[in-house]
C-alpha positions in Angstrom: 3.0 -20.3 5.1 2.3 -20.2 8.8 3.0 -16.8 10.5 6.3 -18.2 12.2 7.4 -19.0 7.9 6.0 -15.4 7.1 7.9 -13.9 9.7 11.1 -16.2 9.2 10.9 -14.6 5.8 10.6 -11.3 6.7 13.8 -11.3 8.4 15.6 -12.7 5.5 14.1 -10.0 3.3 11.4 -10.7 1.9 8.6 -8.2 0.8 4.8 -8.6 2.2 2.4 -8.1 -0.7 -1.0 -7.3 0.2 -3.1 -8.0 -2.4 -6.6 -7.5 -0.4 -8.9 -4.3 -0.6 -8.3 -1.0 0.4 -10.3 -1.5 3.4 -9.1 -4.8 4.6 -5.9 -3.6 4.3 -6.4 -0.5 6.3 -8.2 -2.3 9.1 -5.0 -4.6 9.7 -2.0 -5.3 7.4 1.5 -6.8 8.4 4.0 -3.6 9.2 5.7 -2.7 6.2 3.6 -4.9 3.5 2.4 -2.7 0.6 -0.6 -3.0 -0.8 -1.7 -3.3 -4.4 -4.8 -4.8 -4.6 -6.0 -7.2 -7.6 -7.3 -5.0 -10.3 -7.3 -4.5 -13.8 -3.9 -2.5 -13.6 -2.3 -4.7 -11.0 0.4 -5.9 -13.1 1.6 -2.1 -13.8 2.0 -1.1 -10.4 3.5 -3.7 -9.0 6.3 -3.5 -11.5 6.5 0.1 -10.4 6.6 -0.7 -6.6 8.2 -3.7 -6.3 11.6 -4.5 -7.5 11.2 -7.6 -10.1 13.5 -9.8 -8.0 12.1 -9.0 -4.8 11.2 -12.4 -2.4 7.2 -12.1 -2.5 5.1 -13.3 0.3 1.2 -12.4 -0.6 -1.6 -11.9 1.9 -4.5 -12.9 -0.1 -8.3 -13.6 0.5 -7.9 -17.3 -0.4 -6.0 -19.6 -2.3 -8.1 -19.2 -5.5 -6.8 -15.4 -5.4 -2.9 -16.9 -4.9 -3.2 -18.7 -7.6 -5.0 -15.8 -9.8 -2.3 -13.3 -8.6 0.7 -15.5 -9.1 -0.2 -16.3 -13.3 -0.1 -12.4 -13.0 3.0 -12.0 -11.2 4.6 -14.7 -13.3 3.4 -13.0 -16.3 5.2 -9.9 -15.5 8.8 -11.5 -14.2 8.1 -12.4 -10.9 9.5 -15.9 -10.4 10.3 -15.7 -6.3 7.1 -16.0 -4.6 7.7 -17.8 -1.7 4.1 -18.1 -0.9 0.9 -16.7 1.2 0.0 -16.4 4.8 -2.3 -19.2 5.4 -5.2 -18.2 6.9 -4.4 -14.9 6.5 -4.7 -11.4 9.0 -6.7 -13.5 11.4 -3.6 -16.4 11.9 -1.0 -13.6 11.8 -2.9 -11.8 14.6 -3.9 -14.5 16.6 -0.2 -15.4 16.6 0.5 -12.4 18.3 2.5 -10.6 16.2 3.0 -6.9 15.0 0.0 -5.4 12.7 -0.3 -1.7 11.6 -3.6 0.3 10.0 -4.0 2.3 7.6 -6.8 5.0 8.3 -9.1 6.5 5.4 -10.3 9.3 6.1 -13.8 10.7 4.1 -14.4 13.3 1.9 -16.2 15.3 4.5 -13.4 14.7 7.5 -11.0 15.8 4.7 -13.0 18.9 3.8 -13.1 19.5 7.8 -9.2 19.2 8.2 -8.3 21.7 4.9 -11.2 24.6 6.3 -9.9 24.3 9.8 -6.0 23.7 8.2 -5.6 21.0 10.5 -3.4 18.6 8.0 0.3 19.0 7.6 0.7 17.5 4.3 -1.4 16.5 1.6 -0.1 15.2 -1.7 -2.5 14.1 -4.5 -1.1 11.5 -6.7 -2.8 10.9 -10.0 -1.4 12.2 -13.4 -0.6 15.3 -14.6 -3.3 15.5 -17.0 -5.9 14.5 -13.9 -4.7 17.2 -12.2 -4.9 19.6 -14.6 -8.8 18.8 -14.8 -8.9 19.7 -11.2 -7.3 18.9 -7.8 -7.8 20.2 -4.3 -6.6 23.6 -3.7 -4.9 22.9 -0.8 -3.1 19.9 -2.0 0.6 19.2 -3.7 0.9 17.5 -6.6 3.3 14.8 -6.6 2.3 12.1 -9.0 2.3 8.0 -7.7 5.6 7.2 -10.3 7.8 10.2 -9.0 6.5 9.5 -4.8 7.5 6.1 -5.7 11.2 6.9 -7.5 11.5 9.0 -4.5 9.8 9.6 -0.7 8.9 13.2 0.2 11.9 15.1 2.1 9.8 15.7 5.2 9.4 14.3 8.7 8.3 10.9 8.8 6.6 11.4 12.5 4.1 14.2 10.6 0.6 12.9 9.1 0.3 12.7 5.2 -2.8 12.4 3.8 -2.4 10.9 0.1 -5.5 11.4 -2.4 -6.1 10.6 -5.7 -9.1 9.6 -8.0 -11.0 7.1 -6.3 -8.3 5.8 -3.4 -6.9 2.8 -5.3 -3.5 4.9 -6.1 -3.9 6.5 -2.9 -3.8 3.3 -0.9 -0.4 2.1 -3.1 1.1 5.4 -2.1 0.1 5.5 1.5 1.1 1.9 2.2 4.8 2.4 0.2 5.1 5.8 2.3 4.7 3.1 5.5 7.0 0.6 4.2 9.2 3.7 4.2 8.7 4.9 7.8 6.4 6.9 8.0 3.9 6.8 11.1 0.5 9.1 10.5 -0.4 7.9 6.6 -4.0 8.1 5.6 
């Protein structure tokens, strides 16, 4: 799909899968698109992100990766992929239209913000059994499945910091707390 179809589609509706890494996607992604990148467990987030009748259009690295991702997504129930963005962030910015970024932040920028207690809100999402092997002090645990049942109840202008084991999680939960409305997600 050109930009124009992409953005024709997401005014009908239709929900921007981001299938890239967690670094492309942070660098650029289209407002609102959540990111779940292709990975061994794939299949079980997206069915716990994305509703199973949902329009799909994916942002993929290439059309080998489309056609990976959609035997997956067909696999799992989800029949209304409309397509990709051809030529992917590159088209859709050079077209001009809206983007949004999604900041990591490192270990030791982390650690800075917590001993200076310059964060608002940190959640950690992995498992209750992960985090009862160990969290960060600081942090509250609300696990990926209940954030994505339900949003936190706080301001959506404050920064959130999501973390979990390695960041994969972390990004699903950061970009679905975007596609929610909130503005300062890392």
């Amino acid at each position: 799909l050109s930009p124009a179809q992409v953005k024709e589609e997401l005014s009908r509706g239709a929900v921007v899968l981001d299938t890239r890494d967690t670094a492309a996607f942070g660098g650029v992604h289209i407002p609102k698109a959540i990111n779940i990148g292709f990975a061994k467990q794939t299949a079980n987030w997206i069915g716990m992100v994305i509703d199973p009748g949902a329009q799909l259009v994916l942002i993929v690295t290439n059309e080998q990766a489309y056609e990976e991702m959609t035997v997956h997504l067909h696999r799992i129930g989800y029949d209304n992929i409309i397509g990709y963005l051809y030529g992917g962030m590159a088209a859709w910015q050079e077209a001009g239209l809206p983007i949004s970024h999604l900041w990591q932040i490192s270990a030791e920028k982390l650690n800075h913000k917590i001993e200076s207690n310059r964060y608002e809100y940190l959640f950690d999402v992995r498992t209750p059994a992960e985090w009862g092997n160990g969290h960060i002090e600081q942090a509250e645990h609300l696990p990926l499945n209940a954030l994505l049942r339900k949003a936190p109840d706080i301001p959506k202008d404050k920064e959130v910091i999501v973390t979990c084991g390695i960041g994969y999680r972390g990004n699903i939960a950061a970009s679905f707390l975007q596609s929610e409305g909130f503005q300062h997600v890392h």
